[in-house]
C-alpha positions, 0 to 999 in steps of 0.5 A: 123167368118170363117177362110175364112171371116177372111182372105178375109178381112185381104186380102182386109185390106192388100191391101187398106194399100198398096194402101194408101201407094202408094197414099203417096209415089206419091203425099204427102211423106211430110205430110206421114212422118210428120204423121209418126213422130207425131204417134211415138212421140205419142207413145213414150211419153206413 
């Protein structure tokens, strides 16, 4: 790939992140947390 290809679509992965984000913020903080815990218990029970 292009260094131009793959920065485009870090670039464009960057920004849906911050999109979801922000969308989890807003509307489903609760569920975005709870997620986030049951991901780092994941990890940490490996």
């Amino acid at each position: 790939m292009d260094e131009q290809a793959v920065r485009l679509s870090l670039l464009i992965g960057t920004v849906i992140i911050f999109v979801m984000i922000s969308i989890f913020v807003k509307k489903k903080m609760r569920i975005f947390l709870a997620g986030l815990m049951v991901v780092c218990s994941c990890l940490h029970g490996e």
